[in-house]
TORMARDO-27579 format. One record per residue: residue in three letters; x, y, z of N, C-alpha, C in turn. Coordinates in steps of 0.001 Angstrom, whole numbers, plus 500000, padded with zeros to 6 digits. Example, Ala and Ser with C-alpha at 12.3 -4.5 7.8 and 13.67 -1.06 7.14 Angstrom:
ALA513190494310507800512300495500507800513200496700507800/SER512850497750507080513670498940507140512900500030507870/
% end
This chain:
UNK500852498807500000500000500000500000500886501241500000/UNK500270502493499042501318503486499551501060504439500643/UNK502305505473500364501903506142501543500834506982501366/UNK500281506884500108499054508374499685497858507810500231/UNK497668506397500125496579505972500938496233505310502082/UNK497294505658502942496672506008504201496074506786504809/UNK495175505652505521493729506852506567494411507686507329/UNK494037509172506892494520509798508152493528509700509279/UNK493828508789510155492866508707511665493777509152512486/UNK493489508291513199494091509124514980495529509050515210/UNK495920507615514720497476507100514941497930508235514016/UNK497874508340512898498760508895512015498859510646512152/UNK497765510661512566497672512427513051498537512511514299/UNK498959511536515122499834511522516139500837511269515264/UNK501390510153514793502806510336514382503223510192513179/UNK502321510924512115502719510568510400503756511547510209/UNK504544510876509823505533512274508923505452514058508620/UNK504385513205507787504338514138507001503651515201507762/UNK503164515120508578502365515652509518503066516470510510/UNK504546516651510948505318516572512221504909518235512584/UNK504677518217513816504749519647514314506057520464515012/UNK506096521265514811506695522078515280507632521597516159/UNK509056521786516300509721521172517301509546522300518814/UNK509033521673519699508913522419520997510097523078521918/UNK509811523521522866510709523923523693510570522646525025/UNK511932522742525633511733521732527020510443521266527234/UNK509595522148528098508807521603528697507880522053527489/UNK507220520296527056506173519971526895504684520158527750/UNK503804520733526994502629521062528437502112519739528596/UNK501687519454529444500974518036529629499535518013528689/UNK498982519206528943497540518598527579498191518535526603/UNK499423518282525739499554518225524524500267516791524388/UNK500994515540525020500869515081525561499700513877525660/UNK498881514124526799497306513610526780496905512939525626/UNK496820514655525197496288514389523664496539513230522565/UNK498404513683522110499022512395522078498525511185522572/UNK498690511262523610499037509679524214497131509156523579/UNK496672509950523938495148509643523631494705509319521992/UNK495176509827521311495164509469519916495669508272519538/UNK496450507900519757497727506739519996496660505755520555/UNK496784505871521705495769504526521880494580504509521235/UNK493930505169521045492299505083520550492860504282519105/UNK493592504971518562493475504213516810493909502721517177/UNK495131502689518138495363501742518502494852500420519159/UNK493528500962519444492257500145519785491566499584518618/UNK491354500214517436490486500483516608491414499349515225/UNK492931499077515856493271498277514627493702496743515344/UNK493211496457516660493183495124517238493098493925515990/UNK492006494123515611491441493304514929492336492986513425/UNK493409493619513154494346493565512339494677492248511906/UNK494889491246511621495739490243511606497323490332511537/UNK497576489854512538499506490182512833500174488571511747/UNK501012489044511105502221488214510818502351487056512145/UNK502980485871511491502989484824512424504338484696513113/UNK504568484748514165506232485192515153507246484359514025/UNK508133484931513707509645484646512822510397483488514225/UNK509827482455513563511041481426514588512200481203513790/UNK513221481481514248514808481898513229515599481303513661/UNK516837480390513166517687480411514539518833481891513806/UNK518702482371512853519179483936512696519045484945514059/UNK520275485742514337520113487097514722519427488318514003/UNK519081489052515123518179490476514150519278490947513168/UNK520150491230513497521125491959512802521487490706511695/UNK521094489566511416521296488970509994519880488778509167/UNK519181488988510403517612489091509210517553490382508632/UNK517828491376509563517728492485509194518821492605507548/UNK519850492574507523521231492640506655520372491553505377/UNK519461490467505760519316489660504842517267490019503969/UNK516962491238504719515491491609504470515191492321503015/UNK514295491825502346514137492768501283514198494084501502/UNK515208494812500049515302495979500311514454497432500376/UNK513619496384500024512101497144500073511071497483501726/UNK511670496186502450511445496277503957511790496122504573/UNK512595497362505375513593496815506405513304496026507451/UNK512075496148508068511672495488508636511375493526508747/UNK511223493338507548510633492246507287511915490957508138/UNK513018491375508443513403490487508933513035490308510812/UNK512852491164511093512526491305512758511018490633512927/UNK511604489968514554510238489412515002509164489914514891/UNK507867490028514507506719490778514279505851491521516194/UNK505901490127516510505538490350518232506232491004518789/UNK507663491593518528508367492617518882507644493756519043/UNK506814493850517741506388495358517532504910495321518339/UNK504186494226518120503413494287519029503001494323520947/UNK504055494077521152504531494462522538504216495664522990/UNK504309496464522663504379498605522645502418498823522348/UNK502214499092523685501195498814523188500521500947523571/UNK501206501526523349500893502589523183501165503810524523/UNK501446503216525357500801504025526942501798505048526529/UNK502628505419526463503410506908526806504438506726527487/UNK504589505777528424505173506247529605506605506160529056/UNK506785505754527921508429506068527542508778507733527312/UNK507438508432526883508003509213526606509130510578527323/UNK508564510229528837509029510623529793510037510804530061/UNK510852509683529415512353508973529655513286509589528413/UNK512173509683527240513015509862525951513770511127525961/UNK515106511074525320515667512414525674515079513250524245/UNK514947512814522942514327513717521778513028514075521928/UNK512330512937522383510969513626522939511162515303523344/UNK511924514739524933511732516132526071512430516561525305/UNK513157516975524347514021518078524026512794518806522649/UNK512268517983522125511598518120520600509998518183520627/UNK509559517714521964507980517329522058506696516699520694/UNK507947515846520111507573515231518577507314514161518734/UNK505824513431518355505568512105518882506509511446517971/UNK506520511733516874507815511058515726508861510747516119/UNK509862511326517383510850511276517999510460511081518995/UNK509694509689519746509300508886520793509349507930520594/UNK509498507152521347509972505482521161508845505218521090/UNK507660505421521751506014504671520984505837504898519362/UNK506128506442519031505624507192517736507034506475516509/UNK508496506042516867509005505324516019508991504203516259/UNK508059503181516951507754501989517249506931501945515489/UNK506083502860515774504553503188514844504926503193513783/UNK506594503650513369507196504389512201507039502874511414/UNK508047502043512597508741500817512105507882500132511554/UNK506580500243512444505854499285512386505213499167511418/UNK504468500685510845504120501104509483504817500717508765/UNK506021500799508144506922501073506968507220498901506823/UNK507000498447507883507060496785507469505847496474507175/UNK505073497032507757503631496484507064503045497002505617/UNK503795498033505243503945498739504111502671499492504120/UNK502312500015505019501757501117505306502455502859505060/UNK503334502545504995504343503789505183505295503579504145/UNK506030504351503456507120504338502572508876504675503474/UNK510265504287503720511000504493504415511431505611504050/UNK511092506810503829511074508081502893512151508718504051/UNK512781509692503548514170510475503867513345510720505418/UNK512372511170505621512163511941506274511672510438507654/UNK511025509366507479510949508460507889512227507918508834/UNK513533508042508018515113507902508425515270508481509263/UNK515188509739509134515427511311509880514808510730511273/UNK514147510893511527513636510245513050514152508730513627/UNK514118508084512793514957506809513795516409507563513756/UNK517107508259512846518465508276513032518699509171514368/UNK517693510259514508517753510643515806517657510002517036/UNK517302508816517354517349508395518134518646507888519000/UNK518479508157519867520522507817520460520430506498520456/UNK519392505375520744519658503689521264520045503956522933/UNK519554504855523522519799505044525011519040503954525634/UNK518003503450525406516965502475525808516703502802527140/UNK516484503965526979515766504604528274514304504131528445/UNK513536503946527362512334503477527170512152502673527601/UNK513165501172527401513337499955528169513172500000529536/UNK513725501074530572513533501133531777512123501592532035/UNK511756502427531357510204503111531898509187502001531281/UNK509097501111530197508492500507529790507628499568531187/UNK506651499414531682506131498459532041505484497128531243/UNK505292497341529860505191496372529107506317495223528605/UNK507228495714529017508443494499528772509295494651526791/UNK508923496289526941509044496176524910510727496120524658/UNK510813495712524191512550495523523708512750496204522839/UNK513014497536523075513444498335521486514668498106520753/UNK515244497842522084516656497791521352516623496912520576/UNK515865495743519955515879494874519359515019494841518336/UNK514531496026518206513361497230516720514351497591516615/UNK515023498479517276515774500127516138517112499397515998/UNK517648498940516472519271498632515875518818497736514760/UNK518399496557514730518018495526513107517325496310512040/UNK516372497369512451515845498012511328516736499233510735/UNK517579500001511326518426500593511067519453500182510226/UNK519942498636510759520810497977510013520776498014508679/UNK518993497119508554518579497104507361518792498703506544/UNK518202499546507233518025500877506341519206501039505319/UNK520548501110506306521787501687506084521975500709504892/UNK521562499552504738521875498328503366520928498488502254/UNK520434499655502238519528499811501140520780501441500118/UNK520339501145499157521173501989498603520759503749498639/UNK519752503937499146519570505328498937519874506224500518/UNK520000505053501297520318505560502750521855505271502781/UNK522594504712501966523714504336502748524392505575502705/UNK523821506714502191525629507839502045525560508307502955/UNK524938508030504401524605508638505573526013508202506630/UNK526637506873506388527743506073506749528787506093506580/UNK528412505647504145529221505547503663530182506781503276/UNK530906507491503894531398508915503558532390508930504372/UNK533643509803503940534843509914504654535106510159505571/UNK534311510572506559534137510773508275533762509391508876/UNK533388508521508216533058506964508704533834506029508568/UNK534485506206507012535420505125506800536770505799507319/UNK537003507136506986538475507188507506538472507417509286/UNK537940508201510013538080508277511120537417507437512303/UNK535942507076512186534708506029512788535582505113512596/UNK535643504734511804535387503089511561537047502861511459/UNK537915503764510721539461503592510001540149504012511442/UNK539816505268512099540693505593513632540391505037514738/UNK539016505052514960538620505216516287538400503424516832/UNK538694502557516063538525501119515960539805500567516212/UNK540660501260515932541921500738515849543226501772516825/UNK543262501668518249543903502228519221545473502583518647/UNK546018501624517765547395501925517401546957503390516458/UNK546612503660515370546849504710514407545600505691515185/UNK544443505305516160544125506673516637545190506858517586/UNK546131506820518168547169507135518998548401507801518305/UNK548652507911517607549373508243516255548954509530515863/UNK547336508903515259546973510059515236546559511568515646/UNK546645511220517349546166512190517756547489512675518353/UNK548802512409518119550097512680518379550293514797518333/UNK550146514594517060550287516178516413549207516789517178/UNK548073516189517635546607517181518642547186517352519720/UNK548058516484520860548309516546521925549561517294522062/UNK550234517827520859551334518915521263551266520258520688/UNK549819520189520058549117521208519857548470521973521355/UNK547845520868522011546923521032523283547842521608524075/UNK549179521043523851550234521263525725550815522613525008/UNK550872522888523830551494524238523276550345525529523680/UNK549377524896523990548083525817523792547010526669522435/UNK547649525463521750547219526109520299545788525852520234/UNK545582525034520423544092524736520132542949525707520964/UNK543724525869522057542566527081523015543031527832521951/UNK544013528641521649544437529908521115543333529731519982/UNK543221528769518600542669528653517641541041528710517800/UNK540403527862519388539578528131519274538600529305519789/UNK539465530037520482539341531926520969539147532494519775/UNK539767532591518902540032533175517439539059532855517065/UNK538444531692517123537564531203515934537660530255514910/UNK539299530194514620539865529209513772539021528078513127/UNK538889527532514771538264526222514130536985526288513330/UNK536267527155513449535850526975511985535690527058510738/UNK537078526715510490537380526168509037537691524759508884/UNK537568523913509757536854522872509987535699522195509996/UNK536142520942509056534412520186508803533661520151510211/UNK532584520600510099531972520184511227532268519115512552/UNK531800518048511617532076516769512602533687516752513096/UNK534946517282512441535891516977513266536345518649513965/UNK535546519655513918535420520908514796535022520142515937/UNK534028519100516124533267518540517145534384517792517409/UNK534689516956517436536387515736517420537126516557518018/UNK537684517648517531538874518323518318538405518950519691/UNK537637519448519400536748519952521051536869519118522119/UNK536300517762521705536109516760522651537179515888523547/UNK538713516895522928539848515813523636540251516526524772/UNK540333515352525494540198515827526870541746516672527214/UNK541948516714528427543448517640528406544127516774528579/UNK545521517012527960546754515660527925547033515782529285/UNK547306514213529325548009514155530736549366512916530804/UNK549794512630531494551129512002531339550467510465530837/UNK551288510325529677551300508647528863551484507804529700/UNK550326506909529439550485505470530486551066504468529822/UNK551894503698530316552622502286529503551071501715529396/UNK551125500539528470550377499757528184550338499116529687/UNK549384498238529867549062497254530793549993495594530447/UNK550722495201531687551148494179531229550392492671530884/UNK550843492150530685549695490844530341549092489993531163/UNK550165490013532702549287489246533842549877490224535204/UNK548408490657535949549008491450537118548600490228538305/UNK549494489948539149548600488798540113548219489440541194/UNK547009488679542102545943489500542912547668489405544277/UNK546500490452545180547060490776546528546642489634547530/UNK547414489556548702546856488272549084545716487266548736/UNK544905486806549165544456485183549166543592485760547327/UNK543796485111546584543096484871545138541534484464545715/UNK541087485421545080539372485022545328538685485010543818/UNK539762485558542743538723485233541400540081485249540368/UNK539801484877539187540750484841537621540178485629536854/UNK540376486790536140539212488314535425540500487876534394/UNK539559488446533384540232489154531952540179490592531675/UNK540803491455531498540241492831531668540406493401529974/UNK539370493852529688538586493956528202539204495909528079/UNK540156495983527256540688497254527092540182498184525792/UNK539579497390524886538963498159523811539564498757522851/UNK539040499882522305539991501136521018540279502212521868/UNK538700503410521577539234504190522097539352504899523470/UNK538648503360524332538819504173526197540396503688526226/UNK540770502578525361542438502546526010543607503631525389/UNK542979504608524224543765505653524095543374506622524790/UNK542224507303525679541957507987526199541686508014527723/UNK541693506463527940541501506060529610541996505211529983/UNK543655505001529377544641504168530037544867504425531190/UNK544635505163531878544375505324533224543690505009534102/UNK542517504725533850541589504245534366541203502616534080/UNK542342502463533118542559500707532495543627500280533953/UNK544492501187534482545610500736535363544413500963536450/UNK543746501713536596542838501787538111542531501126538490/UNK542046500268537234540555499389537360541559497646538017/UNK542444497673537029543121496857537246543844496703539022/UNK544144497698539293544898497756541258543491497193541560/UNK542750498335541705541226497864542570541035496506542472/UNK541355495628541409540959493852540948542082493435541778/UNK542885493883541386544287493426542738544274493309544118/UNK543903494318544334543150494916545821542523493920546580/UNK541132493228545549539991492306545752540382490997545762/UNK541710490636545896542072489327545237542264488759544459/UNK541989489419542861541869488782541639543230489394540825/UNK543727487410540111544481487671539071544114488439538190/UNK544604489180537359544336490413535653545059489674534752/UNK544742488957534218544893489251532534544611489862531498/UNK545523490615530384545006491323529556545361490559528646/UNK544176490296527431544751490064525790545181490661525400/UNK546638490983524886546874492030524034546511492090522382/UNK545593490751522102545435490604520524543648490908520607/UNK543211491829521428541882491764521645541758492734520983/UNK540548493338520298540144494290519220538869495044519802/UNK538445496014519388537229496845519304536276496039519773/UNK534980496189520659533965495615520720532948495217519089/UNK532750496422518524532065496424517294531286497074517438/UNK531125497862518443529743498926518776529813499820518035/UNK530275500669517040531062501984516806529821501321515138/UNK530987500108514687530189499661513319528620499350513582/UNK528697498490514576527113497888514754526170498740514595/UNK526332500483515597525244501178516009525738502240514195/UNK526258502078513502526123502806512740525533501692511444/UNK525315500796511545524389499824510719525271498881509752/UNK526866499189510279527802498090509372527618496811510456/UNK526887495602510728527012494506511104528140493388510316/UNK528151493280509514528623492374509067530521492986509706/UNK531405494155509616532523494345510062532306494279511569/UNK531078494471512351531091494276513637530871492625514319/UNK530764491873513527530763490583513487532096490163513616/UNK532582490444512771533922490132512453535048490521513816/UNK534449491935514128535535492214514967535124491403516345/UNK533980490928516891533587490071517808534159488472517584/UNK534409487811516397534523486650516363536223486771516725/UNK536746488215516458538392488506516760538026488007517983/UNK537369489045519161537242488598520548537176487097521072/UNK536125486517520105536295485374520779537355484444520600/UNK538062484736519736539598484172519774540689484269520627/UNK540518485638520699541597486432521468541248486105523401/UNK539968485530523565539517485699524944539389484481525692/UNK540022483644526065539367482170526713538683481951527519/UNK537299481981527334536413482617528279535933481706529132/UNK536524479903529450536318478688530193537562479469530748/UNK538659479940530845539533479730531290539172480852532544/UNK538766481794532772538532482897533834536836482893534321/UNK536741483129535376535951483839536162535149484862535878/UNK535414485608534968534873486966534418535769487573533429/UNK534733488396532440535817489191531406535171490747531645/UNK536236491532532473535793492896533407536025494133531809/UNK534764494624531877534932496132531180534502497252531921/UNK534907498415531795535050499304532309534401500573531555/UNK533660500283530632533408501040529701531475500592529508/UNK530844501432529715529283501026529580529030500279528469/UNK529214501796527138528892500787526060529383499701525380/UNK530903499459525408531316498201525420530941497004526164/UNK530610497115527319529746496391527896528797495688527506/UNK527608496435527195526460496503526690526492495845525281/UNK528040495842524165528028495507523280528212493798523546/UNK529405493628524163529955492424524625528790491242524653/UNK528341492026525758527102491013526326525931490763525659/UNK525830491613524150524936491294522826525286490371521897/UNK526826489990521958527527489359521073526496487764521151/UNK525862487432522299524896486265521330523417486403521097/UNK523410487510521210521899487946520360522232488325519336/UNK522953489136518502523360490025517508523469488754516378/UNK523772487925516210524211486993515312524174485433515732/UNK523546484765514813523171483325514670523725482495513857/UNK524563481854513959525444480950513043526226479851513275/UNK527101479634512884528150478710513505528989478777515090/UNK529223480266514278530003480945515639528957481188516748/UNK527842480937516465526976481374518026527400480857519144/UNK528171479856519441528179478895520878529276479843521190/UNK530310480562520630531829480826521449531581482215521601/UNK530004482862520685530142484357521008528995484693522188/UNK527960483310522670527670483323523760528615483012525121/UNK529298482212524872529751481721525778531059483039526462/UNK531340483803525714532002485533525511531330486200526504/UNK529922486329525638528832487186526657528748486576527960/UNK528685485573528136528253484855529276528914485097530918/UNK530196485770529742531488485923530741531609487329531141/UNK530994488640530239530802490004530518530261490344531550/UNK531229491508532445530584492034533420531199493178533895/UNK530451494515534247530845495201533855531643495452535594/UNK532881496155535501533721496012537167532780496343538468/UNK531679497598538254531194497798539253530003496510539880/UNK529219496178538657528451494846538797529709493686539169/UNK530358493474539198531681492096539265532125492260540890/UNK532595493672541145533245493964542465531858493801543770/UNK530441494153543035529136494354543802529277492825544345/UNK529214491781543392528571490512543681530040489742543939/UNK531580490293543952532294489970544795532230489576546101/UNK531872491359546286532139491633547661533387492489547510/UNK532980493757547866534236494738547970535228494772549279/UNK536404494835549073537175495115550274537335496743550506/UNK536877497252551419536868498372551844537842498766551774/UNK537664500370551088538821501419551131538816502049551974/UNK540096502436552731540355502929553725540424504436553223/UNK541335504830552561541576506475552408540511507421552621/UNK540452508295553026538858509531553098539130510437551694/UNK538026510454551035537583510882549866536981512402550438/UNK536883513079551295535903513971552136535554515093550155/UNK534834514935549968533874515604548873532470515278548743/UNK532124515745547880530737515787547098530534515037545876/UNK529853514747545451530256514053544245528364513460543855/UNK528332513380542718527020512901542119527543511656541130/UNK526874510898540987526236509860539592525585510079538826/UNK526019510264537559525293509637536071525391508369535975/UNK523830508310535478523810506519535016523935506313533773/UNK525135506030533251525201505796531570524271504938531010/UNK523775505353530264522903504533529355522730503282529154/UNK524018502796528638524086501601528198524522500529529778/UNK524662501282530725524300500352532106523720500431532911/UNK523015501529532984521755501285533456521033500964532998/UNK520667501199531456519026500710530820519222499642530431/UNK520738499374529896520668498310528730521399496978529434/UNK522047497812530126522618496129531299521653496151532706/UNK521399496746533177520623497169534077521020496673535363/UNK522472497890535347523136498167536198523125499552536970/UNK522418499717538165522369500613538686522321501329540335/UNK522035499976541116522854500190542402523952499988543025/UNK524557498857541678525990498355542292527282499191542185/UNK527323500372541301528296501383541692527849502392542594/UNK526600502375543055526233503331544246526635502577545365/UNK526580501230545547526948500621546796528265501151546835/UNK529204500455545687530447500701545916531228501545546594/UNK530422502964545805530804504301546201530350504686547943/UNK529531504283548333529137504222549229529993503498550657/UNK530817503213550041532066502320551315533582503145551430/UNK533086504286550380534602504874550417534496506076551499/UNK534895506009552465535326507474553743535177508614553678/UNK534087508939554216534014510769553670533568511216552580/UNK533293510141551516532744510261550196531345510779550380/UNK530723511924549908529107512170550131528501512324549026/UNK527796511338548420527134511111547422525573511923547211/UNK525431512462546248524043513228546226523416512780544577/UNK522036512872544756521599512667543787521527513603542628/UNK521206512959541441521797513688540019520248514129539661/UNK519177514867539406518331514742538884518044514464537244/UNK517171514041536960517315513097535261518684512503534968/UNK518959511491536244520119510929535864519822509784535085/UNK518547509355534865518554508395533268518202508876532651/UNK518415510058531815518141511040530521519743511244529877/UNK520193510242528695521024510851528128522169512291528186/UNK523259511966528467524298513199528542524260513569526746/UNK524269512611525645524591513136524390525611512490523944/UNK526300511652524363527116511138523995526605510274523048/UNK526100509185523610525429507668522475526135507294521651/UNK527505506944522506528880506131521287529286507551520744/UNK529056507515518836529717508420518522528514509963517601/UNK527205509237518653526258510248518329526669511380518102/UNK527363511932519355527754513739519883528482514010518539/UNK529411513313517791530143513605516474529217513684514970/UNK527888512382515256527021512808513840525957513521513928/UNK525485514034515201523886514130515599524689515659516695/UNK525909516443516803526517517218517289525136518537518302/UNK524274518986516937522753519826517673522421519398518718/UNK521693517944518986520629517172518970521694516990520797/UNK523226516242520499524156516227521439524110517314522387/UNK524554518299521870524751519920522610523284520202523435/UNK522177520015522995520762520418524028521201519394525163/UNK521470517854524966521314517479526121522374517174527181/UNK523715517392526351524873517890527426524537519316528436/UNK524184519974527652523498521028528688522898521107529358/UNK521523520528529273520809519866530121521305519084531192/UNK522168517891530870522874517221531930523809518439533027/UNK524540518739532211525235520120533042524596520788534141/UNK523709521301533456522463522337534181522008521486535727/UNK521714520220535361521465519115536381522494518885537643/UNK524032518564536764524615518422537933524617519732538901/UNK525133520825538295525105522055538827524424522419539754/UNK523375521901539921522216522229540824522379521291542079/UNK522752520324541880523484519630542854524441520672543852/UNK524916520940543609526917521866544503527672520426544316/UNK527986519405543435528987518690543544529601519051542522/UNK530933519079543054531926519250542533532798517936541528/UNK532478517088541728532753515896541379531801515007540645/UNK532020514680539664531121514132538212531494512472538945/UNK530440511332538838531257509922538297530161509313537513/UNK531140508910536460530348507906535557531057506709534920/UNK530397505502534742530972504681533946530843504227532570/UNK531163505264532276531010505140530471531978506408529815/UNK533331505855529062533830506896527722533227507795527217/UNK532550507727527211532012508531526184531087509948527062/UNK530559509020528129529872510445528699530782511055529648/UNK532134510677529974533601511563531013533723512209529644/UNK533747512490528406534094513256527237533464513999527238/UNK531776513350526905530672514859526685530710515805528229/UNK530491515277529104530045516314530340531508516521530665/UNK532936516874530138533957517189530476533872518224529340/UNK533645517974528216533915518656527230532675520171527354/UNK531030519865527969530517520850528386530946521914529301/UNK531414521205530603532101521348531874533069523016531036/UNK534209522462530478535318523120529902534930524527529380/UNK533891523956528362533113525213527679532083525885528259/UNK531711525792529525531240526730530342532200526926531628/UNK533300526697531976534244527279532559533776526445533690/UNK533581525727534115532916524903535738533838524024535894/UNK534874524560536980536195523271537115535546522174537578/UNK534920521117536877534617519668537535535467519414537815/UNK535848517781538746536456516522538533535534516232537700/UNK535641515132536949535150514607536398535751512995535638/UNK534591511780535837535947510547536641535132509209536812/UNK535878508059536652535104506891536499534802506770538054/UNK533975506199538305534112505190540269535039505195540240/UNK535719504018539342536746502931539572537625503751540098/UNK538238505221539650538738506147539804539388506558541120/UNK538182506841541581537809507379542698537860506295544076/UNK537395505001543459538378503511544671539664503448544130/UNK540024503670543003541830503533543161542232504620544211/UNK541904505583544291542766506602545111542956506344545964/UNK541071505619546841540794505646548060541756504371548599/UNK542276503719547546543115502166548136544476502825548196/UNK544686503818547671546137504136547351546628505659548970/UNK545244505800549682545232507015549920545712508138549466/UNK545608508162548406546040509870547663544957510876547986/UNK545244511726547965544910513165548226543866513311547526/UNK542603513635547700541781513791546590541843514508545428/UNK541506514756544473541108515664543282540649517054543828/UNK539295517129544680538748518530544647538131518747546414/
% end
């Protein structure tokens, strides 16, 4: 069916395209809203009687039905009962960070449930503008947490996306020299982004780059890498690599693998040695692979599956995952990726890239269900939590680095308000989606601020970048700093930060 003949009824006057209103300011009024939510369900009542597709029993992953779906529907490879799950209520929208920033049912995880759901049933055409709204979406799966229906988005928007990006009129969204040479060519590969960012970091300690960006300079720079240079944090003294086996401190209570990645080990080799004492600390041998590669999150969430496959089946080579106790990351969304590696793909290799996942955990969840050995040192500050995305919603990890933090001396923890609302980061969102980034780093900002802590912690790369990189550009000396961080000191008694 096309898109000219669809009924405009209730659903589609809530979230048709072509239809989109006005992008709002913050606060959404609640009758508008209502309204929404009320349209939404009513049509949504009114098409019960539909006949649904019969559930896809596969032994395929989404991400190979999707890669393997006519190019006519991206959809057609994803479970159908997926979509029927979402059964309209709203209450994601609450959570969504494009929503609250945009007040666009189109940019709501119910209203691009509707998108998806349309455009496989061929109700809808995947028209530019159709794209435009799932691509906004970060994959925060904030929705997942507010959901009381149990809807799995993450398992709609990443396979249908996939698909999109494999159709030929969407791919130049990827396929372009900011993806292949830097995404996918730097930021994947820790040796040549380290290299590369050689000439940035004696730019930074010279002071050129403040100087250039006072002036203005930088913009004569492409966009996306005006955004790139902004985002590097301030040099600080080069860490040796990690050696290949650190052994625990008295009595051995576990065997860990510690999962170092691309680019948190060029940018948070420091917090790779932290993480590592603290495991020492607890009793546990460290091993590092040194032939271990990229998670694949970087390709996956930008819709190349098939190179993010690849770089996972590296992992499971590189990782002997009968042989240890746990394989510790330190990094949310790597995390979050790891532990997808046997949903994402169905094949031969499925038994060794579950048996991978099986073994993921992220340090603060690992040290929780340890059992921490108390740090002695006094931390005497302030300090708040962000809950990164991809571990709180998507691993659904979220009291076990509050416990943690909670045993360190003098440490006074305060709450973050909308601390599950996206900082802007979303992997390497803040670099393609930079607008969309900037409202809600600010927002986050604005949040901590209101707090009086002086001290940021989060466990995720990507959001110590964005809310450091806001921090900077509104002049607010944070700390700003993993946990893990913040228990290395407390084991080491060093002096605090702030």
């Amino acid at each position: 069916m096309s898109t000219s003949s669809i009924k405009p009824d209730a659903v589609e006057a809530a979230v048709a395209v072509a239809g989109d209103t006005p992008s709002k300011s913050l606060d959404v009024p609640p009758a508008t809203t209502r309204a929404a939510h009320a349209s939404v369900m009513g049509a949504s009542a009114r098409e019960g009687g539909d006949p649904a597709p019969s559930r896809t029993i596969a032994h395929e992953g989404s991400a190979d039905r999707a890669a393997r779906a006519p190019a006519a529907n991206p959809g057609a490879g994803i479970d159908y009962e997926l979509f029927l799950d979402c059964v309209h209520c709203g209450l994601c929208t609450a959570s969504c960070p494009t929503y609250l920033e945009l007040g666009d049912e189109n940019d709501s995880p119910r209203g691009r449930i509707y998108l998806m759901r349309s455009v496989t049933d061929g109700r809808l055409a995947p028209t530019a503008e159709v794209r435009r709204h799932l691509e906004l979406c970060l994959d925060c799966r904030a929705c997942e947490t507010a959901c009381p229906s149990g809807v799995q988005y993450g398992k709609l928007i990443e396979p249908f996306r996939i698909a999109l990006e494999s159709q030929g009129e969407a791919r130049g969204r990827t396929d372009d020299w900011f993806h292949r040479l830097i995404l996918f060519g730097l930021f994947t590969n820790p040796r040549r982004l380290r290299r590369a960012l050689a000439p940035a970091r004696v730019a930074q300690r010279l002071g050129l780059i403040r100087l250039a960006e006072s002036l203005g300079l930088l913009r004569v720079l492409p966009g996306r890498l005006r955004q790139l240079v902004t985002m590097l944090p301030p040099p600080t003294r080069q860490q040796r690599a990690l050696p290949a086996f650190l052994a625990a401190k008295g009595r051995r209570r576990a065997r860990v693998a510690l999962f170092t990645g691309c680019v948190a080990d060029v940018m948070f080799r420091g917090t790779h040695w932290a993480t590592a004492r603290v495991l020492q600390e607890n009793g546990c041998d460290v091993m590092v692979q040194h032939d271990q590669v990229c998670c694949g999150a970087i390709h996956f969430h930008a819709g190349s599956s098939a190179p993010a496959r690849e770089l996972a089946d590296h992992n499971v080579r590189a990782f002997d995952a009968s042989s240890v106790d746990a394989v510790i990351v330190n990094v949310a969304g790597c995390g979050s990726m790891l532990k997808d590696y046997g949903h994402h793909w169905h094949d031969e290799a499925a038994p060794g890239r579950e048996a991978l996942a099986g073994k993921v955990r992220d340090i603060s969840e690992f040290l929780d269900e340890l059992g921490l050995v108390a740090p002695e040192g006094p931390m005497p500050m302030v300090a708040t939590y962000h809950d990164a995305c991809h571990l709180g919603h998507a691993q659904r990890v979220r009291e076990a680095p509050r416990r943690l933090l909670a045993k360190v001396p003098e440490l006074k923890l305060v709450d973050l308000p909308e601390t599950e609302i996206c900082c802007g980061a979303a992997g390497t969102y803040n670099l393609t989606e930079p607008e969309m980034a900037a409202r809600l780093s600010h927002r986050k900002l604005d949040n901590i601020l209101r707090t009086g802590a002086r001290a940021v912690l989060t466990g995720n790369a990507g959001c110590l970048l964005q809310i450091a990189r806001e921090a900077r550009q509104r002049g607010e000396p944070l700390w700003i700093a993993h946990p893990i961080d913040l228990l290395d000191l407390s084991y080491r008694r060093s002096k605090p930060p702030c």
